[in-house]
PQR file with spaces between the fields and no chain letter, atoms N, CA, C, O and H, PARSE charges and radii, in Angstrom:
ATOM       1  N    UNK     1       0.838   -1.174    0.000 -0.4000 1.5000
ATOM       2  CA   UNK     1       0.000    0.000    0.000 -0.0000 2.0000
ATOM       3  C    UNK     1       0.885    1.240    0.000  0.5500 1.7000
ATOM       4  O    UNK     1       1.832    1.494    0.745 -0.5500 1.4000
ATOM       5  N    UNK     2       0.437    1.863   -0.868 -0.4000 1.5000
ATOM       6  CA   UNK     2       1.140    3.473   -0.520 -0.0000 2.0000
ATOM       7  C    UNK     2       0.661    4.786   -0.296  0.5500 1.7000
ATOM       8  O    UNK     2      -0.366    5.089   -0.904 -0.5500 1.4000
ATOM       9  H    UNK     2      -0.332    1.657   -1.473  0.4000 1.0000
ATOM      10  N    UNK     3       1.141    5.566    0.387 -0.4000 1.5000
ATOM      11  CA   UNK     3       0.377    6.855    0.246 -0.0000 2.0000
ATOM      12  C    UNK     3       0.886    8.126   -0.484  0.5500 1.7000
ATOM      13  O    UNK     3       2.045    8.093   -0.898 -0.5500 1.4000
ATOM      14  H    UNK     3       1.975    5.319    0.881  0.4000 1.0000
ATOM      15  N    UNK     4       0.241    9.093   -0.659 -0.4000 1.5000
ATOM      16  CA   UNK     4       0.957   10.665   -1.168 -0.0000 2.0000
ATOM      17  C    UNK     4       1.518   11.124   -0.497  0.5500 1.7000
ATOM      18  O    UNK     4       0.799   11.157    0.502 -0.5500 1.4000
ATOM      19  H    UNK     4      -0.700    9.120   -0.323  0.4000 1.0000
ATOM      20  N    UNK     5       2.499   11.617   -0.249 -0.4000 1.5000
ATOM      21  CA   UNK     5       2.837   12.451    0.819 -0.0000 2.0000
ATOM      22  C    UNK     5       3.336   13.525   -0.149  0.5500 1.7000
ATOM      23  O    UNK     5       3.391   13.266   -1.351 -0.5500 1.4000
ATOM      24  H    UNK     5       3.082   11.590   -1.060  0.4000 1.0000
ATOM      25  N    UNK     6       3.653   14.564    0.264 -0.4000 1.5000
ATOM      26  CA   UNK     6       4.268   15.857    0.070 -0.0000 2.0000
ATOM      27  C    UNK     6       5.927   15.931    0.794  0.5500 1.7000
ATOM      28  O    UNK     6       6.189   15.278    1.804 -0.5500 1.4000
ATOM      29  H    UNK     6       3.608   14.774    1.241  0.4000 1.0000
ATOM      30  N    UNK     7       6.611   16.522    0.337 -0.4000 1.5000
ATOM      31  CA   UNK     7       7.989   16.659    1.185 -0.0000 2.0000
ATOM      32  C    UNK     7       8.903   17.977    0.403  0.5500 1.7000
ATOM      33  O    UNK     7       9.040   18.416   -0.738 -0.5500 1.4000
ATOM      34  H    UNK     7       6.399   17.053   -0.484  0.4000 1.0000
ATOM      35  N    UNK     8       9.302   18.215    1.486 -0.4000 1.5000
ATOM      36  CA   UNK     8      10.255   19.533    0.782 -0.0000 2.0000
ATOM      37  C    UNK     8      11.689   18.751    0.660  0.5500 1.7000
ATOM      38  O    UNK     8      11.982   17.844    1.440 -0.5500 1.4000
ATOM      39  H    UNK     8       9.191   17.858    2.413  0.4000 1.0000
ATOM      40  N    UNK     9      12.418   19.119   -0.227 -0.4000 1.5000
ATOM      41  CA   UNK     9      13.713   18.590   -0.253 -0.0000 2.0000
ATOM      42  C    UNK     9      14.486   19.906   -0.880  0.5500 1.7000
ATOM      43  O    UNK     9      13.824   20.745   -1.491 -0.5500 1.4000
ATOM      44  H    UNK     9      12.180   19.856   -0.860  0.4000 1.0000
ATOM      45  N    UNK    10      15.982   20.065   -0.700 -0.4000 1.5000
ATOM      46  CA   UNK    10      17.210   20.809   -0.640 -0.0000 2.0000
ATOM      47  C    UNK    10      17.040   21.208   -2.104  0.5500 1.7000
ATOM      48  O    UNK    10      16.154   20.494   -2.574 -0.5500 1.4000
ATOM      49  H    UNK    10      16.520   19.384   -0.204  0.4000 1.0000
ATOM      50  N    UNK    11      17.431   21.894   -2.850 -0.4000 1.5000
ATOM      51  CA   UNK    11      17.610   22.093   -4.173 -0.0000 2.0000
ATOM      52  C    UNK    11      18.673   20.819   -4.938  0.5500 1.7000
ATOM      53  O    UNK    11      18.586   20.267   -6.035 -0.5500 1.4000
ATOM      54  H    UNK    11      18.151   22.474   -2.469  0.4000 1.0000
ATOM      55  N    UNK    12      19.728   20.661   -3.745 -0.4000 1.5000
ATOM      56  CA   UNK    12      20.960   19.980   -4.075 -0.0000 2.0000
ATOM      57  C    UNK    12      20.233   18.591   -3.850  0.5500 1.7000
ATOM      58  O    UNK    12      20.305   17.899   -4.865 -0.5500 1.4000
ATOM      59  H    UNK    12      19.799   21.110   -2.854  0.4000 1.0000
ATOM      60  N    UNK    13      19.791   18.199   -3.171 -0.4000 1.5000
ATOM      61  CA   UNK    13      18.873   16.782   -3.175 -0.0000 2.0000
ATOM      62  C    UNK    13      18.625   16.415   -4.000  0.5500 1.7000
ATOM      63  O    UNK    13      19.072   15.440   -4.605 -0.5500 1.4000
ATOM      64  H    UNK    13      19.732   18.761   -2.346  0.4000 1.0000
ATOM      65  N    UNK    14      17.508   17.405   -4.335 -0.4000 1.5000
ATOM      66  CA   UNK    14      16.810   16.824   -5.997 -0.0000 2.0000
ATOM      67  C    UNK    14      17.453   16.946   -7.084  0.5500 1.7000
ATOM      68  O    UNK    14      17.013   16.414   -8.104 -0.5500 1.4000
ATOM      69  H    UNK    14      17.145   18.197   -3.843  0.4000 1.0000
ATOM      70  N    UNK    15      18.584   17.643   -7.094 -0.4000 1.5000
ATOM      71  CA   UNK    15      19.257   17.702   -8.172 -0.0000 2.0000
ATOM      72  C    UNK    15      19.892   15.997   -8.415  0.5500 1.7000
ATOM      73  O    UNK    15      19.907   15.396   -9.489 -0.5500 1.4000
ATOM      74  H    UNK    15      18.941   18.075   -6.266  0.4000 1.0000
ATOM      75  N    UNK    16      20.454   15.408   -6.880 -0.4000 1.5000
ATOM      76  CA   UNK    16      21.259   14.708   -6.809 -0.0000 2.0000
ATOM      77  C    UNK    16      20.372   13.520   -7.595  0.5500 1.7000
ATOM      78  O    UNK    16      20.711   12.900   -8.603 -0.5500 1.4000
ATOM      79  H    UNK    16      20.442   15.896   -6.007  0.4000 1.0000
ATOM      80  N    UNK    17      19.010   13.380   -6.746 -0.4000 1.5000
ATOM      81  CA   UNK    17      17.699   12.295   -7.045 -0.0000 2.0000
ATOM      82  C    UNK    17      18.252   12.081   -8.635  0.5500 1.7000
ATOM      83  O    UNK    17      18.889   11.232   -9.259 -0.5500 1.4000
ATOM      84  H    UNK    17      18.734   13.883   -5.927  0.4000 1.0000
ATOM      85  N    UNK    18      17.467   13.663   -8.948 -0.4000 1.5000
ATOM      86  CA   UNK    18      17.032   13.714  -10.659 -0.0000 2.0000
ATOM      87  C    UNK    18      18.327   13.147  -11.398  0.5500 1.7000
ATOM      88  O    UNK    18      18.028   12.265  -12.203 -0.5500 1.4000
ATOM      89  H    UNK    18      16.949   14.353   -8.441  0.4000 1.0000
ATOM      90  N    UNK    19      19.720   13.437  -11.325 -0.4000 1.5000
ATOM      91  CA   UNK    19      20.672   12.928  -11.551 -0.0000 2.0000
ATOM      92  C    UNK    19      20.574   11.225  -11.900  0.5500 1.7000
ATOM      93  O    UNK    19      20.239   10.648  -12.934 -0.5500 1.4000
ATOM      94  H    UNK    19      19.963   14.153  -10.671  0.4000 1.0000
ATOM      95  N    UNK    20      21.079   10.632  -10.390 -0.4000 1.5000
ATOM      96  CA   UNK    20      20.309    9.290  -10.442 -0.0000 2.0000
ATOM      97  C    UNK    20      19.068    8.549  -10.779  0.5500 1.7000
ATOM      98  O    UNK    20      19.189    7.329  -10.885 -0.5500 1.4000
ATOM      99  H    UNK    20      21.352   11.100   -9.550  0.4000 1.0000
ATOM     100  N    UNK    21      18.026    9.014  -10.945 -0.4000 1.5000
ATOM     101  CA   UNK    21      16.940    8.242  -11.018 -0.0000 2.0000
ATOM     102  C    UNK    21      15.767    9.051  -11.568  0.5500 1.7000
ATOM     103  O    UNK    21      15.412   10.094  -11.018 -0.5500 1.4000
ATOM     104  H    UNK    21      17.928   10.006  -10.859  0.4000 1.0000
ATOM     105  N    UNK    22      15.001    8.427  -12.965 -0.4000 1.5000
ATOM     106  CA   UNK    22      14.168    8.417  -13.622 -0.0000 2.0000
ATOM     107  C    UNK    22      12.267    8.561  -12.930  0.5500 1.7000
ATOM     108  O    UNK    22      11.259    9.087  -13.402 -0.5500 1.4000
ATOM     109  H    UNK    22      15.289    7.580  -13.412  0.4000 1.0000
ATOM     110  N    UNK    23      12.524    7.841  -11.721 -0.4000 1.5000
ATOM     111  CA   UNK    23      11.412    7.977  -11.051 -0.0000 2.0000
ATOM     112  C    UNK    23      11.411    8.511   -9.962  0.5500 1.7000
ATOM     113  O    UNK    23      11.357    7.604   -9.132 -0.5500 1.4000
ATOM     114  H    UNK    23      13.343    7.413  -11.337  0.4000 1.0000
ATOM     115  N    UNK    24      11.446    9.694   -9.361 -0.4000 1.5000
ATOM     116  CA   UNK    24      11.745   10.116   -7.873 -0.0000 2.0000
ATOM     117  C    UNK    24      11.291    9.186   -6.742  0.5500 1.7000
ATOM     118  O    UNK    24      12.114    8.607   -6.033 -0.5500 1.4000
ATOM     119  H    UNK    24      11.490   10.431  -10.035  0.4000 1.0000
ATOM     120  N    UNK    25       9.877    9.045   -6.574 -0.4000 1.5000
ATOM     121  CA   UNK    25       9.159    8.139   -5.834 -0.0000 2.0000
ATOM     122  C    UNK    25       9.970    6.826   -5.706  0.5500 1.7000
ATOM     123  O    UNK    25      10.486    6.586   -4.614 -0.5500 1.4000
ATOM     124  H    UNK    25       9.209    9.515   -7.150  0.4000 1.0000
ATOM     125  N    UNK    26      10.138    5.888   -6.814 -0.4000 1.5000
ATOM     126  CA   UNK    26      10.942    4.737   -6.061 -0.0000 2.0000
ATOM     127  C    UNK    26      12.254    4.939   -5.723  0.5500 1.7000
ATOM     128  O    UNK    26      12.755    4.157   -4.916 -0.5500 1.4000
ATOM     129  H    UNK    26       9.719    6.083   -7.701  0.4000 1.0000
ATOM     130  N    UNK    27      12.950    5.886   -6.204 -0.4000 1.5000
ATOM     131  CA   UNK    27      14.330    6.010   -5.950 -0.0000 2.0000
ATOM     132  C    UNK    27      14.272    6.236   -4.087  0.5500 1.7000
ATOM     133  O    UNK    27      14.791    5.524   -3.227 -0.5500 1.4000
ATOM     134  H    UNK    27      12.543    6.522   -6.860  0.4000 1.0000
ATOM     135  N    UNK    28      13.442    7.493   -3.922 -0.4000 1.5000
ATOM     136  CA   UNK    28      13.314    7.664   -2.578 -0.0000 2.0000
ATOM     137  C    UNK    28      13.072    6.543   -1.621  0.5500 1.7000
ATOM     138  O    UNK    28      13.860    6.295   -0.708 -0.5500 1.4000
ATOM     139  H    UNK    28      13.020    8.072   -4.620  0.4000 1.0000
ATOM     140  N    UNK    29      11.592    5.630   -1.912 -0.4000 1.5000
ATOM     141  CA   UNK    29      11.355    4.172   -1.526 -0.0000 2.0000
ATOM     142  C    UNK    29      12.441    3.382   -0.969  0.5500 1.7000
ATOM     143  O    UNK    29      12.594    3.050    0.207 -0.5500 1.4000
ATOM     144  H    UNK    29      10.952    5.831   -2.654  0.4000 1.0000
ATOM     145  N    UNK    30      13.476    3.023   -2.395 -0.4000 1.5000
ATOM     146  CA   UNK    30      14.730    2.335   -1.949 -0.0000 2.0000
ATOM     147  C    UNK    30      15.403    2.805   -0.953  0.5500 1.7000
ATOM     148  O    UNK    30      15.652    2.160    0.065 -0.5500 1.4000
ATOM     149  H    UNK    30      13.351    3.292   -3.349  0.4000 1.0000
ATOM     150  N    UNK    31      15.769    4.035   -1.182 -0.4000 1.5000
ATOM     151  CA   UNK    31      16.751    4.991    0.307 -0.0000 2.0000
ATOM     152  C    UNK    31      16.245    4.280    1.367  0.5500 1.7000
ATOM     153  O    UNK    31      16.726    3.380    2.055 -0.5500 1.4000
ATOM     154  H    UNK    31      15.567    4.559   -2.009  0.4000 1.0000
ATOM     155  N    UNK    32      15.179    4.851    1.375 -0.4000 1.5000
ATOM     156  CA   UNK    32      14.635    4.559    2.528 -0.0000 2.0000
ATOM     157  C    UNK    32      14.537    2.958    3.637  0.5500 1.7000
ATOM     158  O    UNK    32      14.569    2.573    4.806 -0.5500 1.4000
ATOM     159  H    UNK    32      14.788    5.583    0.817  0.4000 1.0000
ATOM     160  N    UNK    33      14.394    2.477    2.145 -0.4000 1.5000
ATOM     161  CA   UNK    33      14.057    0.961    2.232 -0.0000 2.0000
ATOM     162  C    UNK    33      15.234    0.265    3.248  0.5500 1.7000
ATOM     163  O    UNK    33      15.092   -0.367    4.295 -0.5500 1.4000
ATOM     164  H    UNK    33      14.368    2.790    1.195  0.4000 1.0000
ATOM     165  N    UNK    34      16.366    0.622    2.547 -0.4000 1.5000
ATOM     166  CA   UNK    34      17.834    0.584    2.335 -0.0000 2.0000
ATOM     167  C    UNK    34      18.433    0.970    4.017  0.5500 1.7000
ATOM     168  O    UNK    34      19.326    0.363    4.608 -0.5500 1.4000
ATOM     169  H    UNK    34      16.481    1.135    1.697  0.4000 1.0000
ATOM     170  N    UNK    35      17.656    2.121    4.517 -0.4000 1.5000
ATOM     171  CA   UNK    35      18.013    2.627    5.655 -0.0000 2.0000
ATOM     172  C    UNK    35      17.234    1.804    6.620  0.5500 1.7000
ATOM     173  O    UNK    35      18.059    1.145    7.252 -0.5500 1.4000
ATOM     174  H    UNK    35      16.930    2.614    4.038  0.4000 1.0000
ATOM     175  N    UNK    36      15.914    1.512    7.065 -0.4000 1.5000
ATOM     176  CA   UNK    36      15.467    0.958    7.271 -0.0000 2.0000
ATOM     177  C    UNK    36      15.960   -0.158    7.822  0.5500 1.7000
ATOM     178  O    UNK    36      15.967   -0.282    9.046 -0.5500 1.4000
ATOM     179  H    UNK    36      15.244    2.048    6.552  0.4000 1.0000
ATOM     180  N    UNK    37      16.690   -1.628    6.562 -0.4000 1.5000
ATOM     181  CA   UNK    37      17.073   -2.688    7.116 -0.0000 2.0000
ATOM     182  C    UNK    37      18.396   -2.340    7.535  0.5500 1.7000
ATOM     183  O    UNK    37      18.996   -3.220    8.152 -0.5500 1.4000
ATOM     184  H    UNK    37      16.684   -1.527    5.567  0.4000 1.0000
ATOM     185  N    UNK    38      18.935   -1.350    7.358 -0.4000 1.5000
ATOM     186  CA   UNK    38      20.380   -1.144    7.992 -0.0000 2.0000
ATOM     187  C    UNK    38      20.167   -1.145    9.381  0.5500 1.7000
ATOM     188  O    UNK    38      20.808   -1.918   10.093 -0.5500 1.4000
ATOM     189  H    UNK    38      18.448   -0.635    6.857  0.4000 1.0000
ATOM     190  N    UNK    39      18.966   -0.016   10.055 -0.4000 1.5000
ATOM     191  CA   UNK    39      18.935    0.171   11.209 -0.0000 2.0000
ATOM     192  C    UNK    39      18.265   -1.093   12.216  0.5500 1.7000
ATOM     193  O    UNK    39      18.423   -1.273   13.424 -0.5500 1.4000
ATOM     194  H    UNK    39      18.445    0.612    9.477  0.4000 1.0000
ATOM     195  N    UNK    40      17.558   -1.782   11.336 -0.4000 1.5000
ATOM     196  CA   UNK    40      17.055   -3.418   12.008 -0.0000 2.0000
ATOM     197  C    UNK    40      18.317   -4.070   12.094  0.5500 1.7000
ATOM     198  O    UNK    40      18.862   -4.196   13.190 -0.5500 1.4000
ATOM     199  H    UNK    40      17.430   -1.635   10.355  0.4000 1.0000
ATOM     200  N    UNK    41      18.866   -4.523   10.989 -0.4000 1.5000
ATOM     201  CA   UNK    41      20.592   -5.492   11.444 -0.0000 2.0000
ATOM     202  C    UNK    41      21.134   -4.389   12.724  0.5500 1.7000
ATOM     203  O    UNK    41      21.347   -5.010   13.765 -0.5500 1.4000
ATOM     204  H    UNK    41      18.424   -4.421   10.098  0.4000 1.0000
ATOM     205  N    UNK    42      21.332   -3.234   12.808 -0.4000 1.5000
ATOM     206  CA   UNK    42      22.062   -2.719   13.494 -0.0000 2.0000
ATOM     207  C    UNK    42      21.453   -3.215   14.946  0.5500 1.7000
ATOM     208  O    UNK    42      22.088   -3.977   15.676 -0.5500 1.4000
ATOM     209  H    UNK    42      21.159   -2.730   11.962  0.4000 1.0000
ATOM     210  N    UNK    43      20.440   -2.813   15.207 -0.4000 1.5000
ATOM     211  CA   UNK    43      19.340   -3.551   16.673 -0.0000 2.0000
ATOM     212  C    UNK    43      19.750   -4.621   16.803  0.5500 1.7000
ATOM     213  O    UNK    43      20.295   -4.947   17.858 -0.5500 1.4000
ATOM     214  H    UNK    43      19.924   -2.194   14.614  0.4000 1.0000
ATOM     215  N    UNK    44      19.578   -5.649   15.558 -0.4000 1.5000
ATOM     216  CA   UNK    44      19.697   -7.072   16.127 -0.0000 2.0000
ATOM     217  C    UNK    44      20.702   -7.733   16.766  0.5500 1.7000
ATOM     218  O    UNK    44      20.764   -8.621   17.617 -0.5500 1.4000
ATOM     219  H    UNK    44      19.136   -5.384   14.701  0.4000 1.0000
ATOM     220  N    UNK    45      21.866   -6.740   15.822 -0.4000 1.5000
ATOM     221  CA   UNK    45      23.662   -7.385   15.979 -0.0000 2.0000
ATOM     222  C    UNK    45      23.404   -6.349   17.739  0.5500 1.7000
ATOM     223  O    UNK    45      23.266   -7.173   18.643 -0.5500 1.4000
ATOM     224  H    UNK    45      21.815   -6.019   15.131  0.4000 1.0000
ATOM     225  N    UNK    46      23.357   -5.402   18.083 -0.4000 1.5000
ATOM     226  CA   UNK    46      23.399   -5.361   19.247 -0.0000 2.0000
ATOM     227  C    UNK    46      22.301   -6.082   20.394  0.5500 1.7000
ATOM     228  O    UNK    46      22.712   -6.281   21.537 -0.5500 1.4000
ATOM     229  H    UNK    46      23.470   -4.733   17.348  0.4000 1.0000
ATOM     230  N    UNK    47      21.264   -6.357   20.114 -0.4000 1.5000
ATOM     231  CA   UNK    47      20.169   -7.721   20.868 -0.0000 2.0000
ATOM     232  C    UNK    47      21.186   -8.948   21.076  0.5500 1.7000
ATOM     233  O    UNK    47      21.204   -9.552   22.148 -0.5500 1.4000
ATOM     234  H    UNK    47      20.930   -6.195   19.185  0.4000 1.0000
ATOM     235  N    UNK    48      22.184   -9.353   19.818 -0.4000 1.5000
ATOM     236  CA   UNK    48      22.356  -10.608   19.669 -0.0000 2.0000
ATOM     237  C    UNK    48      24.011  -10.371   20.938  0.5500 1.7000
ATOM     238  O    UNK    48      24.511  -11.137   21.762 -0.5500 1.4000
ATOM     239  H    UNK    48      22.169   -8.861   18.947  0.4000 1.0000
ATOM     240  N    UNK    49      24.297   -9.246   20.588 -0.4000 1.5000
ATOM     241  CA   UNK    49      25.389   -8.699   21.669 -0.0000 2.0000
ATOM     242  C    UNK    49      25.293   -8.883   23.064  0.5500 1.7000
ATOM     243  O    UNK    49      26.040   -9.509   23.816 -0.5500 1.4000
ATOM     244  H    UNK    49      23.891   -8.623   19.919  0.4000 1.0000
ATOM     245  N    UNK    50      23.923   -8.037   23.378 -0.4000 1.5000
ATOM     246  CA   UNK    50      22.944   -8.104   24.836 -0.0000 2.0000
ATOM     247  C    UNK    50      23.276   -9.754   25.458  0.5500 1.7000
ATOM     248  O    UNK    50      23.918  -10.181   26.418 -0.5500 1.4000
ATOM     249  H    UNK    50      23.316   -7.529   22.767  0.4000 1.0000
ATOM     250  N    UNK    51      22.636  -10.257   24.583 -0.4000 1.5000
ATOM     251  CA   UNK    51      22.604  -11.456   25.070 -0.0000 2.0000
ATOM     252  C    UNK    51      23.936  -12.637   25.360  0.5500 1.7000
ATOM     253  O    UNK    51      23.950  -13.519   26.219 -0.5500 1.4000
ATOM     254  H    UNK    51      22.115   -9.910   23.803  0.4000 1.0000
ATOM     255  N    UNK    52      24.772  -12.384   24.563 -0.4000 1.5000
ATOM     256  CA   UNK    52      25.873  -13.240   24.762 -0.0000 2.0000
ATOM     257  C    UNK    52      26.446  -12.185   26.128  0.5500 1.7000
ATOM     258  O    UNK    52      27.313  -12.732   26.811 -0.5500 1.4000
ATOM     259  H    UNK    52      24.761  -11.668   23.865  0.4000 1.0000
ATOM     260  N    UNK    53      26.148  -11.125   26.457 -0.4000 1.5000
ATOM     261  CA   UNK    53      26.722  -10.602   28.014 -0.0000 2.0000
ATOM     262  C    UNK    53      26.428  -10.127   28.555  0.5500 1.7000
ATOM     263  O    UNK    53      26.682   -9.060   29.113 -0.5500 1.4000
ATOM     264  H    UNK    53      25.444  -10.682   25.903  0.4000 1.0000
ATOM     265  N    UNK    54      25.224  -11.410   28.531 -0.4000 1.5000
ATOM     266  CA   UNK    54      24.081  -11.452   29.829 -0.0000 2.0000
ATOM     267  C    UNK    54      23.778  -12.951   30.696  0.5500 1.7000
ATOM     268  O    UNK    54      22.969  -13.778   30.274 -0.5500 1.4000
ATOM     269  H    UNK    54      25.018  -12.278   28.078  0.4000 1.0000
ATOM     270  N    UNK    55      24.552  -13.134   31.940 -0.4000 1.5000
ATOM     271  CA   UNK    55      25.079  -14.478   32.191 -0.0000 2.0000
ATOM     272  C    UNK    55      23.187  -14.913   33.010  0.5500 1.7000
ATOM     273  O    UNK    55      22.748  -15.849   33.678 -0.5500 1.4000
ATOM     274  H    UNK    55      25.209  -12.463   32.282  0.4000 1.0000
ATOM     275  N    UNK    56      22.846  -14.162   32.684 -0.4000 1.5000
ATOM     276  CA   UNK    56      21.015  -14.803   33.388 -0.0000 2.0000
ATOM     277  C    UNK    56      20.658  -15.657   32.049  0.5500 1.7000
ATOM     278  O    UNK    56      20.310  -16.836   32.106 -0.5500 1.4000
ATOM     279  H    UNK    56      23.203  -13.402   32.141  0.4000 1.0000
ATOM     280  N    UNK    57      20.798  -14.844   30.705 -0.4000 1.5000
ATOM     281  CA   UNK    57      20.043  -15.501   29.571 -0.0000 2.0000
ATOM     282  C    UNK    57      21.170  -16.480   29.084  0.5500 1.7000
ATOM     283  O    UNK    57      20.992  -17.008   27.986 -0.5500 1.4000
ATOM     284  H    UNK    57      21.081  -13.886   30.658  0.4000 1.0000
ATOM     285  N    UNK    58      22.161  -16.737   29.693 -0.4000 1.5000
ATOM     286  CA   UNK    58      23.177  -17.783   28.990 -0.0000 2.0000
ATOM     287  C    UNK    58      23.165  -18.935   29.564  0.5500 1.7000
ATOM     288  O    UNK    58      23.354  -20.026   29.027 -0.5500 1.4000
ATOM     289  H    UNK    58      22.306  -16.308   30.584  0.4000 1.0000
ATOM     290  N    UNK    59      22.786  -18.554   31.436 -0.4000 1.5000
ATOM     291  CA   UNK    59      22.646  -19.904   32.054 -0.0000 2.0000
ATOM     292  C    UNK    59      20.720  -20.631   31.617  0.5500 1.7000
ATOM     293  O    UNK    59      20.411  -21.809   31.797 -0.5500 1.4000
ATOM     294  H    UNK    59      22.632  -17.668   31.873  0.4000 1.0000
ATOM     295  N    UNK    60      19.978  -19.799   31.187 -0.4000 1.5000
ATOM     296  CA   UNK    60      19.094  -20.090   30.891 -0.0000 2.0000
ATOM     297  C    UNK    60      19.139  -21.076   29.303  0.5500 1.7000
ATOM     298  O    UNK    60      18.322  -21.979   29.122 -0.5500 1.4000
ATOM     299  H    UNK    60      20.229  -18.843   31.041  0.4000 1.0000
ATOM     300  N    UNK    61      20.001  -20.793   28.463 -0.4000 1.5000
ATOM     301  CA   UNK    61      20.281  -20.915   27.281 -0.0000 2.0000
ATOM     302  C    UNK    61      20.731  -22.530   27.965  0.5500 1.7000
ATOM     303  O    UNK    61      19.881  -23.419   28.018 -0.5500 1.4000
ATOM     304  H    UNK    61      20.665  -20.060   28.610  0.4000 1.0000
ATOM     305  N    UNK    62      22.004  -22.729   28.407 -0.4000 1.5000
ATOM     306  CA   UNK    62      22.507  -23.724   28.658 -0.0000 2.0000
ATOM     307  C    UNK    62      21.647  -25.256   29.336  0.5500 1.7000
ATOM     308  O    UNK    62      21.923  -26.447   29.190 -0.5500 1.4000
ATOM     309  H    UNK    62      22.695  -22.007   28.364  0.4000 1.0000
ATOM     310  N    UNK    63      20.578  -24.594   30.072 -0.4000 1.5000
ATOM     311  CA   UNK    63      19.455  -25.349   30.648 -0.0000 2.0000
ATOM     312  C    UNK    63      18.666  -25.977   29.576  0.5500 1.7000
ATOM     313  O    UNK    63      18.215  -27.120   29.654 -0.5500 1.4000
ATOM     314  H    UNK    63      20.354  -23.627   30.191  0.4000 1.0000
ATOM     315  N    UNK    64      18.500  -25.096   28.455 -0.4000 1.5000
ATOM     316  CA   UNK    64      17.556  -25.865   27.148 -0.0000 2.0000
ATOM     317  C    UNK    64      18.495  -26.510   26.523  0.5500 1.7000
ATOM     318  O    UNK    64      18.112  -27.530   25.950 -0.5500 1.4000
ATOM     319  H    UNK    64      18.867  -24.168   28.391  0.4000 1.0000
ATOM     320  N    UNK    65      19.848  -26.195   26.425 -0.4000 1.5000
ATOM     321  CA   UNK    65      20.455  -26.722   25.317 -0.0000 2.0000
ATOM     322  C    UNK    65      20.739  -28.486   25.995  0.5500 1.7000
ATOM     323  O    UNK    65      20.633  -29.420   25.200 -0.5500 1.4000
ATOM     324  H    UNK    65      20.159  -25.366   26.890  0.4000 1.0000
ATOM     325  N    UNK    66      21.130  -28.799   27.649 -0.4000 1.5000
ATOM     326  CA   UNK    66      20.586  -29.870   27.743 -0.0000 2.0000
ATOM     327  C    UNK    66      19.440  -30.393   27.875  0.5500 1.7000
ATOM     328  O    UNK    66      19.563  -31.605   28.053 -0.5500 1.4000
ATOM     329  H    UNK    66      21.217  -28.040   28.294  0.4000 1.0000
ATOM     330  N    UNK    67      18.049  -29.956   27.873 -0.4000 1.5000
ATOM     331  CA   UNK    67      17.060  -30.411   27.547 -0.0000 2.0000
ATOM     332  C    UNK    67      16.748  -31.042   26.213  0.5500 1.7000
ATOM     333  O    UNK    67      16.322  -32.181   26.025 -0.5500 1.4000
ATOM     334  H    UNK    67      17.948  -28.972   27.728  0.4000 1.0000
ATOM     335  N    UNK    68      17.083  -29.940   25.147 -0.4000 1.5000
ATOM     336  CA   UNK    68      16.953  -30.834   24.130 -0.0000 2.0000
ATOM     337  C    UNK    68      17.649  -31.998   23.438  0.5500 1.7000
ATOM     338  O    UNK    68      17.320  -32.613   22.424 -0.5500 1.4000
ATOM     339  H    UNK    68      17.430  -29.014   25.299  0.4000 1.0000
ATOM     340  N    UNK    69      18.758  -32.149   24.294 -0.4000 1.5000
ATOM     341  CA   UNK    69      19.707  -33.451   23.887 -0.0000 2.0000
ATOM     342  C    UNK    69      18.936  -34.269   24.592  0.5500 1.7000
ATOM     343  O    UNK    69      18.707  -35.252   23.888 -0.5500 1.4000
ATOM     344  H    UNK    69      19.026  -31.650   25.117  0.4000 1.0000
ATOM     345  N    UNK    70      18.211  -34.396   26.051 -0.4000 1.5000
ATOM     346  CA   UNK    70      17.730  -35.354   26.676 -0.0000 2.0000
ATOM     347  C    UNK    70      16.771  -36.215   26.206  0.5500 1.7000
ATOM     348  O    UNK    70      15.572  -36.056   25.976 -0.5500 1.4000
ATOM     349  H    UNK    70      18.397  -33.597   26.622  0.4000 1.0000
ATOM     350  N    UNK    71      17.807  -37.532   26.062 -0.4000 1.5000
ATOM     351  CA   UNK    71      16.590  -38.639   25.587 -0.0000 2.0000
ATOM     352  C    UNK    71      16.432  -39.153   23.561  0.5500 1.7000
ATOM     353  O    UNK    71      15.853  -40.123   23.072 -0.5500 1.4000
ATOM     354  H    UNK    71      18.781  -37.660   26.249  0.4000 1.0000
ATOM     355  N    UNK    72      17.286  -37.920   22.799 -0.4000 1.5000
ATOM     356  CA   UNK    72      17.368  -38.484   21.749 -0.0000 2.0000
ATOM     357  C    UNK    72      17.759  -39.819   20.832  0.5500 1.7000
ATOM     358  O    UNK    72      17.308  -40.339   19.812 -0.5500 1.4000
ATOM     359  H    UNK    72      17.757  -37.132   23.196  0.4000 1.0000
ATOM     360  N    UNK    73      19.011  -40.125   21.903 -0.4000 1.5000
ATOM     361  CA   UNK    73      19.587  -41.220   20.970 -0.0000 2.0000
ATOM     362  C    UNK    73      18.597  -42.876   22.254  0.5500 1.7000
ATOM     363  O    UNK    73      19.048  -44.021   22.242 -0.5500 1.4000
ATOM     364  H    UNK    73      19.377  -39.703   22.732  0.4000 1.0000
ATOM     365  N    UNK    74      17.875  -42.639   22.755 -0.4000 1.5000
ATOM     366  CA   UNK    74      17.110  -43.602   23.439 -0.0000 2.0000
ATOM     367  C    UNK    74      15.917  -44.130   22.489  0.5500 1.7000
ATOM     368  O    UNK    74      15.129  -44.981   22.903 -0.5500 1.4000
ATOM     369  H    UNK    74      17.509  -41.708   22.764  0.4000 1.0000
């Protein structure tokens, strides 16, 4: 789904856009798009950080990881 929006941009912006890209609208889209999953990996790689030095969620980690070995090769 998309909507209209309106936006002011720099003179030098749009110059830069119009330069690169034939369609303003998706060119912008992508940027955006682009920024977007940068700033999600960036969260995650630090979540995934959090957690390796965090000794509550590691001894918790270690508790499942022998649970799920328990009983397989039986």
């Amino acid at each position: 789904m998309s909507k209209k929006v309106s936006i002011t941009l720099d003179n030098e912006i749009l110059d830069f856009v119009d330069r690169l890209a034939s369609n303003r609208s998706s060119f912008i889209n992508d940027v955006l798009w682009k920024e977007q999953q940068r700033i999600f990996m960036k969260e995650l790689e630090d979540a995934y950080k959090d957690q390796v030095n965090d000794p509550e969620f590691q001894e918790e980690i270690s508790v499942w990881d022998v649970t799920v070995g328990d009983g397989l090769n039986a």
